[in-house]
N, CA, C and O atoms as a DFTB+ gen file, in Angstrom:
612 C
 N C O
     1  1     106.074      82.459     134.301
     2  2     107.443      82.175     133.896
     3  2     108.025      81.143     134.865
     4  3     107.523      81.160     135.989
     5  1     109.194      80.059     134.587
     6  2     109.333      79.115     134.957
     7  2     110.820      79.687     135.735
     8  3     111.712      80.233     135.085
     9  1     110.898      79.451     137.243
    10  2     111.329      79.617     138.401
    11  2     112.423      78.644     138.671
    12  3     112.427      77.475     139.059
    13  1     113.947      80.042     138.134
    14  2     115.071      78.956     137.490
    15  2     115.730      78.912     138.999
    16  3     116.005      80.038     139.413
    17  1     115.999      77.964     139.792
    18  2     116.540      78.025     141.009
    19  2     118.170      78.280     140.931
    20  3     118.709      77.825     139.922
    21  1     119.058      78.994     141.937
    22  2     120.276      78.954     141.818
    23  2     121.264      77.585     141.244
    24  3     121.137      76.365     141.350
    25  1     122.001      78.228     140.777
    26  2     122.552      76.911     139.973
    27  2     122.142      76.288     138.383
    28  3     122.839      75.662     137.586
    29  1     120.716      76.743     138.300
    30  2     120.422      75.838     137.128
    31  2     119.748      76.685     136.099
    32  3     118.681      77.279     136.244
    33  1     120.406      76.665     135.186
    34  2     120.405      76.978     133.965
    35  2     119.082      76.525     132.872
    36  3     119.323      75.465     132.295
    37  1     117.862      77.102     132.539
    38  2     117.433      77.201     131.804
    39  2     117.573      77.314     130.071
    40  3     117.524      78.387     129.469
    41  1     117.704      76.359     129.607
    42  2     118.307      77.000     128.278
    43  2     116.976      76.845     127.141
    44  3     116.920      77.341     126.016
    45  1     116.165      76.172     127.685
    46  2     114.781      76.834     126.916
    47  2     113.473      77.756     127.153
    48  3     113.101      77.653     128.322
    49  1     112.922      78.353     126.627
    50  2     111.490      78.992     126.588
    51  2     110.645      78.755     126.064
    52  3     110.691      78.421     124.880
    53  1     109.341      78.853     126.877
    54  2     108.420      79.176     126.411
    55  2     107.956      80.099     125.583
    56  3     108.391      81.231     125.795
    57  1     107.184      79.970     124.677
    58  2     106.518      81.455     124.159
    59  2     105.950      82.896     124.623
    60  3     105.751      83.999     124.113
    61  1     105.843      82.440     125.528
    62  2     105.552      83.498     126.962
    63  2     106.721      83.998     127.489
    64  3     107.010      85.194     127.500
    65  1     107.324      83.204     127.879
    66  2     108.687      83.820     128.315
    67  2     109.326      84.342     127.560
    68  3     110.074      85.150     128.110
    69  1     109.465      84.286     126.165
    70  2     110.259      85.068     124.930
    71  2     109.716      86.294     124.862
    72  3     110.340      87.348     124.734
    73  1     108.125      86.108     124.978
    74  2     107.588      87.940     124.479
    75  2     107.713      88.750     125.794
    76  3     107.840      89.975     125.789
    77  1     107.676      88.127     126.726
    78  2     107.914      89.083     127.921
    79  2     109.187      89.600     128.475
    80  3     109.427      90.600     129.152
    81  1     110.086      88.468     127.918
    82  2     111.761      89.185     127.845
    83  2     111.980      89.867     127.201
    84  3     112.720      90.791     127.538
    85  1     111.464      89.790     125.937
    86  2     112.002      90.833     124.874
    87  2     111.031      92.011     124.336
    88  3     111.261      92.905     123.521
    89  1     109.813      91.687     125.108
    90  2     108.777      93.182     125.572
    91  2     108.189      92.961     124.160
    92  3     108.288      94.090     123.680
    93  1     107.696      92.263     123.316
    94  2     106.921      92.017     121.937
    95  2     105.731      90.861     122.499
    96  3     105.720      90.130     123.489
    97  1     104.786      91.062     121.412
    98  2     103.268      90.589     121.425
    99  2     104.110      88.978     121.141
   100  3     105.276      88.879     120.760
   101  1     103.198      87.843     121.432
   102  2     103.725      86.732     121.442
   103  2     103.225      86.499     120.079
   104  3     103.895      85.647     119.496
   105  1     102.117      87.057     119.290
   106  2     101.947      86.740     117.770
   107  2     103.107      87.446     117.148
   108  3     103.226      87.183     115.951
   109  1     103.986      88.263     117.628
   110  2     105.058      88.617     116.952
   111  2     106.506      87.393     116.745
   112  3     107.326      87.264     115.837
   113  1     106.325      86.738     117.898
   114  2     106.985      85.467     117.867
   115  2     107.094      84.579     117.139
   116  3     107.996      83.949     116.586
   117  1     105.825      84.594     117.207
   118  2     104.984      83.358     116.075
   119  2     105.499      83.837     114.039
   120  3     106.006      83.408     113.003
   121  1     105.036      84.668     114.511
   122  2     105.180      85.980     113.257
   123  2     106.790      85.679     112.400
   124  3     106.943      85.259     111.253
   125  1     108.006      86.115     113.558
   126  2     108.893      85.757     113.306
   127  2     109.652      84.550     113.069
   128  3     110.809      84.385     112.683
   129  1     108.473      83.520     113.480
   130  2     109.179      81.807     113.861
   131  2     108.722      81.837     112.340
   132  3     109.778      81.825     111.708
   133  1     107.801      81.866     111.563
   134  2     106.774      81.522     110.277
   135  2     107.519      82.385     109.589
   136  3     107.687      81.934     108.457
   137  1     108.183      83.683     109.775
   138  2     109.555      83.644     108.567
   139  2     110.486      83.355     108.423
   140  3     110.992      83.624     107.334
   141  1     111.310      82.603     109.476
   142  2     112.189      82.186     109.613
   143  2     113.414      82.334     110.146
   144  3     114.387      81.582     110.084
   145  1     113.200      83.949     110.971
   146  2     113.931      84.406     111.640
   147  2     114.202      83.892     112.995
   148  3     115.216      84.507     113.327
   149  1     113.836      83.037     114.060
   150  2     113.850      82.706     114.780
   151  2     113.241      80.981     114.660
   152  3     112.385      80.559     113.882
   153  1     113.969      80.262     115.650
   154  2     113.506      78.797     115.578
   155  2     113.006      77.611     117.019
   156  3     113.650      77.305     118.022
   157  1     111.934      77.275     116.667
   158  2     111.670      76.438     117.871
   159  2     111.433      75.580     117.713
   160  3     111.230      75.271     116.539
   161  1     111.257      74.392     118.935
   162  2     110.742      72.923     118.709
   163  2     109.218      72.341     119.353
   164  3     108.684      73.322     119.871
   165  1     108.850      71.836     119.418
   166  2     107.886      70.883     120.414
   167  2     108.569      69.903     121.545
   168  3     109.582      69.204     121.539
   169  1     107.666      70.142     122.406
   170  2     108.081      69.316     123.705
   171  2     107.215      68.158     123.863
   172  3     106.300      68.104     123.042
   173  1     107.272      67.310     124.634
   174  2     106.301      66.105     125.130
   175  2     105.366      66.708     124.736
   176  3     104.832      66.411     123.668
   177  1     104.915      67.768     125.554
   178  2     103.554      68.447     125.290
   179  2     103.047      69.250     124.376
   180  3     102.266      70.169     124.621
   181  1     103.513      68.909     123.164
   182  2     103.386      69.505     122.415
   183  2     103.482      71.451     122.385
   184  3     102.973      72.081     121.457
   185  1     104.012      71.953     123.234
   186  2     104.265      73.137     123.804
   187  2     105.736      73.644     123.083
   188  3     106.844      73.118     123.193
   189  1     105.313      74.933     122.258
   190  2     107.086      75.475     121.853
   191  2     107.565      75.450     122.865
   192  3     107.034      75.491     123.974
   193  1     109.125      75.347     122.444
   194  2     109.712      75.843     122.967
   195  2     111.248      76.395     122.329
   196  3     111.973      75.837     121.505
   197  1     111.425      77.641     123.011
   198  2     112.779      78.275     121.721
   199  2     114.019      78.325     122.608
   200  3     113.910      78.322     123.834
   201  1     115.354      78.378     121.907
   202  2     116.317      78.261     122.614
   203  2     116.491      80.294     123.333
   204  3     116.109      81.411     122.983
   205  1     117.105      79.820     124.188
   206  2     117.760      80.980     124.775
   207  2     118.434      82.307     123.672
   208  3     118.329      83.518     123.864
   209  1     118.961      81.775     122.784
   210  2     119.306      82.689     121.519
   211  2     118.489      83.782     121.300
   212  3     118.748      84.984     121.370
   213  1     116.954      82.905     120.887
   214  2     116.028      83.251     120.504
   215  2     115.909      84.974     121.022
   216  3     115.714      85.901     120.235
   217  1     116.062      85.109     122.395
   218  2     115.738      86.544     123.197
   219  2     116.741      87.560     122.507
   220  3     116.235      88.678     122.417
   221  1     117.757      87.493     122.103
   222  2     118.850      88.377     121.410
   223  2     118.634      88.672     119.740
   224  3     118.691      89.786     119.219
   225  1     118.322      87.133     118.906
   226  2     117.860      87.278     117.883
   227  2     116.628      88.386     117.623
   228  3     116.588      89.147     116.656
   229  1     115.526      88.302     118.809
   230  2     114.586      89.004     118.576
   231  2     114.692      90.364     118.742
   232  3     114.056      91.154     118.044
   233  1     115.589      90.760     119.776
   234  2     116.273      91.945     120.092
   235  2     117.165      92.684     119.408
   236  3     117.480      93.836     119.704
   237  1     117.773      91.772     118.085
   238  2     118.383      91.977     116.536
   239  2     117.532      92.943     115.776
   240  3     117.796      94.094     115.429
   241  1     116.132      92.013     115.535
   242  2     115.300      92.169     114.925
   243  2     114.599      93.679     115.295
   244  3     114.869      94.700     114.663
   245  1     114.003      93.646     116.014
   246  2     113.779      94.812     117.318
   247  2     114.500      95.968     116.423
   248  3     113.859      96.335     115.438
   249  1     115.415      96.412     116.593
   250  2     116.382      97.427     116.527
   251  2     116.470      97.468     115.193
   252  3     116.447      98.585     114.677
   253  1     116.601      96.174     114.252
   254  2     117.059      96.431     112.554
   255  2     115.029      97.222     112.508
   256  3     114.968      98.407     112.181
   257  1     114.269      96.823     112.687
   258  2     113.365      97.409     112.597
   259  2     112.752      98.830     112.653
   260  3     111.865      99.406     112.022
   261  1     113.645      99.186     113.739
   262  2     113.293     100.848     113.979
   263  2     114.367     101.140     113.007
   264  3     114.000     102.275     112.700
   265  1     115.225     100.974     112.437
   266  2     116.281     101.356     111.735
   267  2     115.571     101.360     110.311
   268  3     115.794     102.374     109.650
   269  1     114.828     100.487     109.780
   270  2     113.640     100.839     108.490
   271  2     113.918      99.573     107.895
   272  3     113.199      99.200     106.968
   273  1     114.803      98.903     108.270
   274  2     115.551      97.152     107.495
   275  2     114.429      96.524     107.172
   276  3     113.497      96.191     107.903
   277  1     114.598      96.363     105.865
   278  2     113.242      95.441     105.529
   279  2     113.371      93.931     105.817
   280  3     114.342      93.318     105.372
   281  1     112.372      93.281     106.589
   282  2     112.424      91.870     107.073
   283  2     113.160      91.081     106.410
   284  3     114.125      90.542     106.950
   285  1     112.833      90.859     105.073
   286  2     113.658      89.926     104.329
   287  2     115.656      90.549     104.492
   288  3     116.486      89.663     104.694
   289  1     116.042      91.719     104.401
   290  2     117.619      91.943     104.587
   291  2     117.810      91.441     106.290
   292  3     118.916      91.003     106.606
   293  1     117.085      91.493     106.993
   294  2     117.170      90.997     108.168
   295  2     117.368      89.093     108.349
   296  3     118.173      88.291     108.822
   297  1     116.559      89.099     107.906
   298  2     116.628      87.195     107.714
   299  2     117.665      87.029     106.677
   300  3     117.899      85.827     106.546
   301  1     118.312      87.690     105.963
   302  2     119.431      87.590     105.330
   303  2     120.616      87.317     106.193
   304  3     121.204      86.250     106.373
   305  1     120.880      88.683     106.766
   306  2     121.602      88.633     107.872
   307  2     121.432      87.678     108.909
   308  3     122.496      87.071     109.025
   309  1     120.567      87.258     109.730
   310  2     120.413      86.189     110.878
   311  2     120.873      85.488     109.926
   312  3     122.082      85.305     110.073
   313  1     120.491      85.054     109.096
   314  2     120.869      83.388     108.624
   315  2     122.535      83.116     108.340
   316  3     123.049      81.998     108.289
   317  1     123.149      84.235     108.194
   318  2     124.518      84.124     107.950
   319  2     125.169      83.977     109.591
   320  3     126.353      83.762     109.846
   321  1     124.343      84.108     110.339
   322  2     125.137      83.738     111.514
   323  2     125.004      82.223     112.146
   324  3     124.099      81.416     111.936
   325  1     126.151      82.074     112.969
   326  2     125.541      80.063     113.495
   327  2     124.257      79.539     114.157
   328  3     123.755      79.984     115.189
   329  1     123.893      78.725     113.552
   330  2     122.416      78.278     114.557
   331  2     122.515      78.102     115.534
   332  3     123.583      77.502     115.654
   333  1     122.024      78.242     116.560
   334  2     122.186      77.640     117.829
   335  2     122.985      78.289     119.043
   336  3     123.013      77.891     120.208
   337  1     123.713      79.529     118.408
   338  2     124.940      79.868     118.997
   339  2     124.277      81.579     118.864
   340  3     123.811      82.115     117.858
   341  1     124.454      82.213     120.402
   342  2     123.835      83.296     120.721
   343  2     124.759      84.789     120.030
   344  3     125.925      84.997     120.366
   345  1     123.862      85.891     118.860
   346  2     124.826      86.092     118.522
   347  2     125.522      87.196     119.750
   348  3     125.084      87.648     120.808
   349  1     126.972      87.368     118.912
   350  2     128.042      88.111     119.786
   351  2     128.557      89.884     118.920
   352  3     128.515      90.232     117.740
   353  1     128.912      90.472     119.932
   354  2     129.510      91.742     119.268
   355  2     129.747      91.965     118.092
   356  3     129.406      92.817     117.273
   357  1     130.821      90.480     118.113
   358  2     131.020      90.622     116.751
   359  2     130.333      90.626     115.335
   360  3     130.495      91.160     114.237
   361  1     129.339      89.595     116.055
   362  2     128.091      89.011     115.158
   363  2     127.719      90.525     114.707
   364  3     128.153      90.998     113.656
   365  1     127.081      91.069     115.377
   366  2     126.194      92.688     115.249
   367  2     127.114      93.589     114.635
   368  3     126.922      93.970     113.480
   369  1     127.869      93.876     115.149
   370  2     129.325      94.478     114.117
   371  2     128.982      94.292     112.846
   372  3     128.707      95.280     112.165
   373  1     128.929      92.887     112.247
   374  2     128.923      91.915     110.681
   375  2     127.700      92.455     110.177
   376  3     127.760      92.797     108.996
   377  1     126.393      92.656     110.870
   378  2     125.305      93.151     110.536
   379  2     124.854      94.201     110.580
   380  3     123.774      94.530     110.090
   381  1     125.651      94.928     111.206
   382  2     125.432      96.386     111.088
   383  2     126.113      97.012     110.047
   384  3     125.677      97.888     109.299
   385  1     127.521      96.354     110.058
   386  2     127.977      96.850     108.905
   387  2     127.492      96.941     107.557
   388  3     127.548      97.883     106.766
   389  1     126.824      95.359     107.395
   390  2     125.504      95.327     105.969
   391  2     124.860      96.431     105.677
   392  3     124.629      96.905     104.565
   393  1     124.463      96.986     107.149
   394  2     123.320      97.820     106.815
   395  2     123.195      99.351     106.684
   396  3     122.254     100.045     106.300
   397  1     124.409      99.663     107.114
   398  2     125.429     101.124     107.347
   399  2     124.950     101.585     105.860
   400  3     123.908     102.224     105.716
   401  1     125.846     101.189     104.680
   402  2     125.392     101.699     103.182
   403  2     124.043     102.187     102.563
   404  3     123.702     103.101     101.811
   405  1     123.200     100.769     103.472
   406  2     121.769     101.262     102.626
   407  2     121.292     102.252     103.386
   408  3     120.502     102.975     102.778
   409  1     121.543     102.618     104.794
   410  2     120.628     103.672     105.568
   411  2     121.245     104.904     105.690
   412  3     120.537     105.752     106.233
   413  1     122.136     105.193     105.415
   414  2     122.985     106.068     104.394
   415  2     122.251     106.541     103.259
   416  3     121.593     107.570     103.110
   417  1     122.497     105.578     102.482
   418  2     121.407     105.784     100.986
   419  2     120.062     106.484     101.306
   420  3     119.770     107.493     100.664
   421  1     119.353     106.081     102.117
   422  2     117.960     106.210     102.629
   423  2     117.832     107.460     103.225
   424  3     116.906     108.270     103.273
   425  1     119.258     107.435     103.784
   426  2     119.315     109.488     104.412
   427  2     119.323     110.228     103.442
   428  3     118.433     111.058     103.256
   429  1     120.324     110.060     102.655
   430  2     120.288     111.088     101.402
   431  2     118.982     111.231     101.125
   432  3     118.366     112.236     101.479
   433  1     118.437     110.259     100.476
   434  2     116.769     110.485      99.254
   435  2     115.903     110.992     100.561
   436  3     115.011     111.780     100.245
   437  1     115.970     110.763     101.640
   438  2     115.064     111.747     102.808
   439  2     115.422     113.153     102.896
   440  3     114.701     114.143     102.767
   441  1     116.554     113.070     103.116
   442  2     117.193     114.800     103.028
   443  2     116.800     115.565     101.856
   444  3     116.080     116.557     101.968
   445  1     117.366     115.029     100.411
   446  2     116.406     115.202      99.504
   447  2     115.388     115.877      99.281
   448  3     115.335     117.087      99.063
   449  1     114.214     114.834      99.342
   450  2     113.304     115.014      99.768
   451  2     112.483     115.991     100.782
   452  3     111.405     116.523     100.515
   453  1     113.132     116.103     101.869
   454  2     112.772     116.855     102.945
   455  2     113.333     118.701     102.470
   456  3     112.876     119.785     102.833
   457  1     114.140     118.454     101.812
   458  2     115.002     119.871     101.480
   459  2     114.143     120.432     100.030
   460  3     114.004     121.599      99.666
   461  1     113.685     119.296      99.429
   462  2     112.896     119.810      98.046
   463  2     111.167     119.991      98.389
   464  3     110.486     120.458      97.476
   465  1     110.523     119.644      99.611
   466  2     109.122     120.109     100.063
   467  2     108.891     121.040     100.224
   468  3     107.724     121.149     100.600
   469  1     109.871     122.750     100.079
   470  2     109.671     123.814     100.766
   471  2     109.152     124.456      99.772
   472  3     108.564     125.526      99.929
   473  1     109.293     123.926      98.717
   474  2     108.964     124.362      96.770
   475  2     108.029     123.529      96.216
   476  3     107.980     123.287      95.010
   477  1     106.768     122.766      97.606
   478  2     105.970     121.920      96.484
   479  2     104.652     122.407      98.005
   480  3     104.810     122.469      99.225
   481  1     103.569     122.629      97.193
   482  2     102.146     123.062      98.139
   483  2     101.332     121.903      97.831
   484  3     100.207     122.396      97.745
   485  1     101.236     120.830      97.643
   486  2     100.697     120.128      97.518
   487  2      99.510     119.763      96.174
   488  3      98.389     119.264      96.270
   489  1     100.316     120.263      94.850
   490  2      99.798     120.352      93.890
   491  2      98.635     120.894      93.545
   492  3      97.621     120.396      93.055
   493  1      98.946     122.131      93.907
   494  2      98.293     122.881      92.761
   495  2      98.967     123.853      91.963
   496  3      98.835     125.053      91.719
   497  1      99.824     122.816      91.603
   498  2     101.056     123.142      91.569
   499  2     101.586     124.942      90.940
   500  3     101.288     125.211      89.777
   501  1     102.180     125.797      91.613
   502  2     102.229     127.270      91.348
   503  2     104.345     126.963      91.074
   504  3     105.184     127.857      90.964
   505  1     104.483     126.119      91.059
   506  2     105.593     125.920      90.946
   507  2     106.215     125.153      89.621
   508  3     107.284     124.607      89.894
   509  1     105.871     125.015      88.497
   510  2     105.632     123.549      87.182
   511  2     107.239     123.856      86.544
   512  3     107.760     123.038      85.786
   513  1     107.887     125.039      86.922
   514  2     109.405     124.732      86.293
   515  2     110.192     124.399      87.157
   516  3     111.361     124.419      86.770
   517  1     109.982     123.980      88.569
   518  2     110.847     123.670      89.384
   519  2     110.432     122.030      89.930
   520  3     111.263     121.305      90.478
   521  1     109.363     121.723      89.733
   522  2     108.182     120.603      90.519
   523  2     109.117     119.356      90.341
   524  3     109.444     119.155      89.172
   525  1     109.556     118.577      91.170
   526  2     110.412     117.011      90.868
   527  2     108.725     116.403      90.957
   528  3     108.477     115.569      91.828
   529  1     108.081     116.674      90.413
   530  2     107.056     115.546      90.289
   531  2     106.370     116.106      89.018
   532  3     105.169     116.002      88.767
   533  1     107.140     116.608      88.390
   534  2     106.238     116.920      87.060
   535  2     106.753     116.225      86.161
   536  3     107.946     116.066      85.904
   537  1     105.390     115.587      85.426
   538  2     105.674     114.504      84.551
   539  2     104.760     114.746      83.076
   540  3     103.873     113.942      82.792
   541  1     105.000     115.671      82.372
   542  2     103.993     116.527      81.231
   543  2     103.710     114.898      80.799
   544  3     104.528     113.980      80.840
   545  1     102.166     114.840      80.336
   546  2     101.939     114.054      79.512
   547  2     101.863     112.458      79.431
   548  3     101.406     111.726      78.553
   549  1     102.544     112.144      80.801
   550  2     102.176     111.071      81.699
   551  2     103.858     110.487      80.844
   552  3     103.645     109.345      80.437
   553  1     105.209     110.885      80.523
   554  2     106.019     110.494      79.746
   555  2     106.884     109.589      80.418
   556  3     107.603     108.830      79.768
   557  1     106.880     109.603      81.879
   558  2     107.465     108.431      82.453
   559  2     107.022     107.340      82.679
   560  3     107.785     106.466      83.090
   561  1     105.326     107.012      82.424
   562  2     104.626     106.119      82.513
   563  2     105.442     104.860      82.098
   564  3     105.606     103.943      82.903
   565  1     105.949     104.820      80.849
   566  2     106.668     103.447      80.384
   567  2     107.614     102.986      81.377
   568  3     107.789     101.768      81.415
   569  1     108.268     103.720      82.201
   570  2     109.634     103.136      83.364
   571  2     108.387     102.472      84.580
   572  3     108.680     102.002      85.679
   573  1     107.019     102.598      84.021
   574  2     106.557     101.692      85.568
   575  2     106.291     102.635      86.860
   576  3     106.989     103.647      86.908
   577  1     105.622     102.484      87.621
   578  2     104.656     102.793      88.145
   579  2     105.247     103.945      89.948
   580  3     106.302     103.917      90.582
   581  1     104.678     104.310      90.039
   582  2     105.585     105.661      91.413
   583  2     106.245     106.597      90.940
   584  3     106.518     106.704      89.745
   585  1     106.561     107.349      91.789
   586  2     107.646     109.006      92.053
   587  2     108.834     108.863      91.061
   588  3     109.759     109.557      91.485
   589  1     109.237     108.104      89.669
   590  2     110.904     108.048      89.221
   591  2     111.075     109.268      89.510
   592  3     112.234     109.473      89.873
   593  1     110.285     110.376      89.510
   594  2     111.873     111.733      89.616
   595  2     111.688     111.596      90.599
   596  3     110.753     112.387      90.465
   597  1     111.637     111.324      91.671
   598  2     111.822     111.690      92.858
   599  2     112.820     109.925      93.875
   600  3     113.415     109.896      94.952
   601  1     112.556     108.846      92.895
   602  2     113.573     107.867      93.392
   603  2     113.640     107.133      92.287
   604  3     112.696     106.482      91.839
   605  1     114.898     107.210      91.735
   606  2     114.810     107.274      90.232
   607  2     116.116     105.761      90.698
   608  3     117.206     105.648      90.138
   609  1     115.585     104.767      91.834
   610  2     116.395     103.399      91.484
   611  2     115.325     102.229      90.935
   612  3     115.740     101.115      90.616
């Protein structure tokens, strides 16, 4: 890592220096630069390099991740914020708020779920008038393919 002396301000990175600030594999970098969530340039030396942002953006990402945010609602969100400009409280506020509704949503159909397993043994099935996965006759087949009784969006 490059040895910022008092006074002087670094405002770019290396690829190395991004995954080791923000504790991720540097193909995760890469990973994220190739969807578009994060952005870098070339130097003389042909060597990335990403702005300072970059370490917070990824640290966005980071967190919408353990939260279950699927990549693409994530790059939704980054992109509504300014380029170049590191986001702020407020920024995360704006994006959290996005995401408040759907992981909400996602609690319910888990709770659900988790509250309706105490009545299912793993099909064989001794349970067929109560079963949210009973489907006589294959009759939901036409709505397309997975669990509808069990996530019926």
């Amino acid at each position: 890592m490059k040895k910022i002396q008092t006074g002087e301000l670094n405002w770019e990175l290396g690829v190395g220096e991004v995954a080791e600030r923000s504790g991720v594999a540097v193909s995760a970098i890469h990973f994220y630069e190739a969807k578009g969530l994060i952005t870098s340039w070339r130097n003389a030396g042909n060597q990335r390099r990403y702005p300072r942002e970059a370490l917070r953006r990824v640290s966005i990402i980071k967190v919408a991740q353990r939260l279950g945010i699927p990549l693409a609602s994530i790059k939704a969100a980054l992109d509504s914020l300014p380029k170049g400009r590191t986001p702020t409280d407020q920024d995360w506020k704006k994006l959290s708020a996005r995401w408040h509704a759907d992981l909400d949503d996602r609690i319910a159909k888990l709770t659900q779920l988790r509250d309706q397993l105490t009545g299912c043994i793993g099909c064989g099935c001794l349970s067929m008038k109560q079963c949210p996965l009973r489907n006589p006759y294959d009759e939901l087949a036409a709505q397309g393919p997975g669990p509808r009784l069990l996530d019926p969006s």
